[in-house]
C-alpha positions in Angstrom: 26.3 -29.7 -40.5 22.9 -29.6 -41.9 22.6 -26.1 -42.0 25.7 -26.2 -43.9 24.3 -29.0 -46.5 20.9 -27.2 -46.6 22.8 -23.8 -47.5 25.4 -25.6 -50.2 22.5 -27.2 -51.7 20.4 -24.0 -52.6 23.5 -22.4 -53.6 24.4 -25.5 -56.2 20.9 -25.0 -57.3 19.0 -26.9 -56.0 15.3 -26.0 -54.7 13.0 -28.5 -53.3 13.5 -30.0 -50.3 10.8 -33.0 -49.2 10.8 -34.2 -46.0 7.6 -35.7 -43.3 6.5 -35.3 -40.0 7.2 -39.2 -39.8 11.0 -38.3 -40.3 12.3 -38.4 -36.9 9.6 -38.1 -36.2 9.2 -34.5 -35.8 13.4 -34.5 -36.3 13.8 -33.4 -40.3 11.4 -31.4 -40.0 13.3 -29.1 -36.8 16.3 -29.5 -38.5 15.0 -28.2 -42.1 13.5 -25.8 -40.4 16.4 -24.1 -38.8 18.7 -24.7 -41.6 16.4 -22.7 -44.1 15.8 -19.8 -42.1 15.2 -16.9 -44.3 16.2 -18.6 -47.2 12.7 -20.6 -47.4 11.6 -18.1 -49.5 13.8 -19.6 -51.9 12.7 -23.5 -52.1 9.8 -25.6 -52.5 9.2 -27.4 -49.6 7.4 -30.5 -49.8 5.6 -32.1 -46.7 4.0 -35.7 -45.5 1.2 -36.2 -43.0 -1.5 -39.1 -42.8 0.4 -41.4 -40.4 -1.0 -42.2 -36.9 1.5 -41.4 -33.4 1.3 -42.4 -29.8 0.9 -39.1 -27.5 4.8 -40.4 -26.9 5.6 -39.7 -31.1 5.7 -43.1 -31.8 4.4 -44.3 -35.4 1.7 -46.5 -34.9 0.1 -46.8 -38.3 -2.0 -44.7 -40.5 -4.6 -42.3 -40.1 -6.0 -40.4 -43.1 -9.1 -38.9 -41.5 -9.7 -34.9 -42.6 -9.5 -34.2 -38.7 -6.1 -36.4 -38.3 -4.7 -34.8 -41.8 -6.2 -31.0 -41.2 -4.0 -31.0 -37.6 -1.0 -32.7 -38.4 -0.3 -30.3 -40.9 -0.8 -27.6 -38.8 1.8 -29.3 -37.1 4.2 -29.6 -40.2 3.5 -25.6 -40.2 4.7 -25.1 -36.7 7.4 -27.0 -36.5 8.7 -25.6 -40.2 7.9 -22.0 -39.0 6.3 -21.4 -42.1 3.1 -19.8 -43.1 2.1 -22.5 -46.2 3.8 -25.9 -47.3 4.2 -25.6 -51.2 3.2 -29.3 -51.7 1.3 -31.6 -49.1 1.5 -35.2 -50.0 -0.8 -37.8 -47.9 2.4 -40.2 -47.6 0.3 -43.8 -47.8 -2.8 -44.8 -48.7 -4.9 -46.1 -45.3 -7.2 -48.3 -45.9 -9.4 -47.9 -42.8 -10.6 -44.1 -44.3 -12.4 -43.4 -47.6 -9.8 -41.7 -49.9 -12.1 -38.8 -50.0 -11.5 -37.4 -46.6 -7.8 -36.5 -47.1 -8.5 -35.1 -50.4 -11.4 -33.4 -49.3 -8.6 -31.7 -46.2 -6.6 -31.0 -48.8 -9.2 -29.0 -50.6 -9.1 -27.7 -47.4 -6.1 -26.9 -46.4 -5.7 -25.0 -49.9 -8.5 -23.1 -49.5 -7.3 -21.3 -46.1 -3.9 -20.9 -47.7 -2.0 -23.3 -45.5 -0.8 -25.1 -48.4 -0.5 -24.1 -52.4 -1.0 -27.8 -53.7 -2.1 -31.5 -52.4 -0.7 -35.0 -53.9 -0.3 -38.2 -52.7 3.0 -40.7 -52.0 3.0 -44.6 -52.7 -0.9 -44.5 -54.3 -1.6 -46.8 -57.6 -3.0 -46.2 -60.2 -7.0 -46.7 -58.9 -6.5 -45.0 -56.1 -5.5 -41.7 -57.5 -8.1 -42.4 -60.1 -11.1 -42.0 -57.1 -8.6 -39.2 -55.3 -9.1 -37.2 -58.7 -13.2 -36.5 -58.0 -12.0 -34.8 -55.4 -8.8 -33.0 -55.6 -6.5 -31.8 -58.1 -3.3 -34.2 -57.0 -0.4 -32.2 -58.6 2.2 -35.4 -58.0 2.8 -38.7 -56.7 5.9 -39.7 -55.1 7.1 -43.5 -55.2 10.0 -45.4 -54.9 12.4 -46.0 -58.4 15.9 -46.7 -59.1 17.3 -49.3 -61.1 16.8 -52.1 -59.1 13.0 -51.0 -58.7 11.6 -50.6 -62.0 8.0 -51.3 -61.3 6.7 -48.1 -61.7 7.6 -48.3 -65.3 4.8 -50.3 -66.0 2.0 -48.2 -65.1 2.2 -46.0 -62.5 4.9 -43.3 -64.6 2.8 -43.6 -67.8 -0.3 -43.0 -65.7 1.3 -40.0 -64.3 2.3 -38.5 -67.8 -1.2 -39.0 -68.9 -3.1 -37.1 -66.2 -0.5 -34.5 -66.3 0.6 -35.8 -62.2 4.4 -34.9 -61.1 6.0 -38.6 -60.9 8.6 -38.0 -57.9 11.2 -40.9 -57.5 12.1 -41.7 -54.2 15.3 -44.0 -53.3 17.4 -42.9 -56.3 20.4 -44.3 -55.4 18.7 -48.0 -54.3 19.1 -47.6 -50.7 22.8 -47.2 -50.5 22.8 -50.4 -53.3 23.8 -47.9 -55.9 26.5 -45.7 -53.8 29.6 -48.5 -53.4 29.3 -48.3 -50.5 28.7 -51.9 -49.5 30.4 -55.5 -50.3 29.6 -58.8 -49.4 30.7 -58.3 -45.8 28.5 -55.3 -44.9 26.2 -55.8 -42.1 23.2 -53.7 -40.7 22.6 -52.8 -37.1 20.1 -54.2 -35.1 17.9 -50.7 -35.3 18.5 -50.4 -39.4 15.2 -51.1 -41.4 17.3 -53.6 -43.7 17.6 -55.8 -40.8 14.4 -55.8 -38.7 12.0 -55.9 -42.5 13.8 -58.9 -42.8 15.9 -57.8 -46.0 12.8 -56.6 -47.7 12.8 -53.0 -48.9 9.2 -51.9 -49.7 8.4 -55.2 -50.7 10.8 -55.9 -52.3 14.0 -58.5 -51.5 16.7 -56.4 -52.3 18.6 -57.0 -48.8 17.9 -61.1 -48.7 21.5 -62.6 -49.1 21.0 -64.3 -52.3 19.7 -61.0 -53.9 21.8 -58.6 -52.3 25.6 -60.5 -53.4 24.3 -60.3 -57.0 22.8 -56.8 -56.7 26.7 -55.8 -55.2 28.1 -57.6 -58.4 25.8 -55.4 -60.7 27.0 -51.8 -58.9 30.7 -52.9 -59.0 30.1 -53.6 -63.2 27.5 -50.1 -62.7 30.4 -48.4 -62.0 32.9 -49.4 -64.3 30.6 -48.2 -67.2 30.3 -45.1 -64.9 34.1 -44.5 -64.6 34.5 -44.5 -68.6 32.6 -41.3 -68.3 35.0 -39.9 -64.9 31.9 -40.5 -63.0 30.8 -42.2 -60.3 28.1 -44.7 -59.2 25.5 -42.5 -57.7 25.6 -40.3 -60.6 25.1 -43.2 -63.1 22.2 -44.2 -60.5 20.6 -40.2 -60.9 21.1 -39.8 -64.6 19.4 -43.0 -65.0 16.3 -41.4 -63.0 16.1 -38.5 -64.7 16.7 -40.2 -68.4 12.8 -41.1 -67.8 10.2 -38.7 -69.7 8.0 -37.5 -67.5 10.3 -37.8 -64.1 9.7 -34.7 -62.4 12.3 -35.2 -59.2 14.8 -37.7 -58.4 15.5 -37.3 -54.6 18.7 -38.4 -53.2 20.4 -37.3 -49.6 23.9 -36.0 -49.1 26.7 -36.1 -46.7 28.9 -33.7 -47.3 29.2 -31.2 -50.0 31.7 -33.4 -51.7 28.1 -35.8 -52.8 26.2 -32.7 -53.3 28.4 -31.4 -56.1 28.2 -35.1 -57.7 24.4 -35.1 -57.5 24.5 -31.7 -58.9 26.2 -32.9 -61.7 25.0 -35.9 -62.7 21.7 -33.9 -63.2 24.0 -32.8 -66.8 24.7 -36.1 -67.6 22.7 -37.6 -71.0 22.6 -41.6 -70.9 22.4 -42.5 -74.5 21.1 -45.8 -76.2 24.0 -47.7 -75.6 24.9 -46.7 -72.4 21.2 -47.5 -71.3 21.7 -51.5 -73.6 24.8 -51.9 -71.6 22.9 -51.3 -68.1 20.2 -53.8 -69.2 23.0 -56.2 -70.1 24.3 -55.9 -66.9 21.6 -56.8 -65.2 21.2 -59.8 -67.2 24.9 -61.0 -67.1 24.3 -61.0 -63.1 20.8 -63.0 -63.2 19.5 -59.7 -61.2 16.0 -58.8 -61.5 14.3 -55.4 -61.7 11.3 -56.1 -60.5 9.3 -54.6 -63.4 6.3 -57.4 -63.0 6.7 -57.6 -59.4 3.1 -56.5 -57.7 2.9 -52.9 -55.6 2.1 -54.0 -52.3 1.1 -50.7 -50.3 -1.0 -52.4 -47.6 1.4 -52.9 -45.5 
């Protein structure tokens, strides 16, 4: 099946798939692997390392050292039976190692061709400022969606500034922005939106209070979408992409049925109204986006 996906997707047009060692971990990257096959010739493939495992896989933190960052993406190499990994983000900041050892294995890594260009994923704005002196970071990747609009305030016009690829992770709000929940959904024991407490990168999206109002503002979301014969998720994507200087919006799919929807939503042009009416929205339902709320990456 995700062969399948994988293939559908590069035929639709798509071409750059991101994934981490920390995905599984180890899983993604098997199953991305095997589903490109020859055709990873025709993608970018993006890649995470920096986190710190158990000799059993477990995630047990960070770990940012050159050594730690230098092996594990030898590791991302091996397992993606590839000879270089287009782009090599360091996936969060750890703040036990100088932020000049990854970028200096970066450096690195680009020097003995293993991969063609270093960034970072979830950094603010002064630490990309010290990653800078010593590498060329070509993009940062961050969460943003509609219900998560903090990156507005600095990080995205940061980005456009120093010429940095803004990539937007969680386009579609963590399933808040698919329809797919209502005021009886639950999470299992194992889901992240139960044992973080309701939080989502800091943020309370999943608390009760929060999360029946958010519902209220995707059912009215997708009305506005429907006057246009599309959906919610492709409202959610369009918004994404209506930002200047919002290199990727990534999203997942399921079956090809959501691929060709996120394909096309990529065509879709919010205008001024459309984007009033969405802020009205929010307001009618007392729902914050979070545009003042604080990054808090030392988790």
């Amino acid at each position: 099946e995700a062969s399948r996906a994988v293939h559908a997707a590069i035929d639709q047009g798509i071409n750059l798939f991101d994934t981490a060692e920390v995905y599984g971990p180890y899983h993604s990257e098997e199953l991305l692997a095997k589903a490109l096959g020859d055709k990873r010739k025709d993608i970018l493939l993006v890649n995470k390392v920096g986190m710190a495992f158990t000799d059993e896989g477990k995630v047990v933190g960070r770990n940012s050292k050159y050594e730690n960052i230098i092996e594990h993406s030898e590791g991302c190499l091996r397992r993606m039976k590839t000879d270089v990994i287009d782009l090599m983000l360091i996936h969060w900041p750890d703040f036990h190692t100088a932020l000049d050892e990854p970028m200096r294995a970066l450096e690195k890594l680009k020097k003995d061709g293993k991969i063609r260009y270093g960034g970072v994923s979830n950094f603010n704005i002064e630490m990309m400022d010290y990653c800078l002196k010593y590498s060329d970071i070509v993009a940062n990747q961050v969460g943003y969606h509609m219900f998560d609009q903090r990156m507005e305030k600095s990080i995205l016009p940061y980005c456009k500034e120093q010429n940095i690829g803004f990539m937007g992770y969680g386009t579609l709000g963590f399933g808040l922005l698919t329809g797919a929940f209502n005021p009886e959904t639950t999470f299992a024991a194992n889901d992240w939106r139960t044992w973080k407490k309701g939080d989502a990168f800091w943020l309370p999206l999943f608390k009760k209070e929060n999360f029946l109002r958010e519902l209220k503002v995707g059912e009215k979301l997708a009305e506005l979408a429907k006057d246009y014969g599309k959906s919610l998720p492709q409202l959610a994507i369009a918004w994404v992409l209506r930002k200047e200087g919002v290199a990727v919006a990534l999203v997942g799919m399921r079956n090809e049925n959501e691929l060709k929807q996120n394909v096309a939503a990529t065509e879709w042009q919010l205008t001024e109204s459309d984007l009033r009416r969405i802020d009205e929205i929010f307001n009618e339902e007392d729902c914050p986006t979070y545009f003042d709320y604080p990054m808090a990456l030392n988790d």
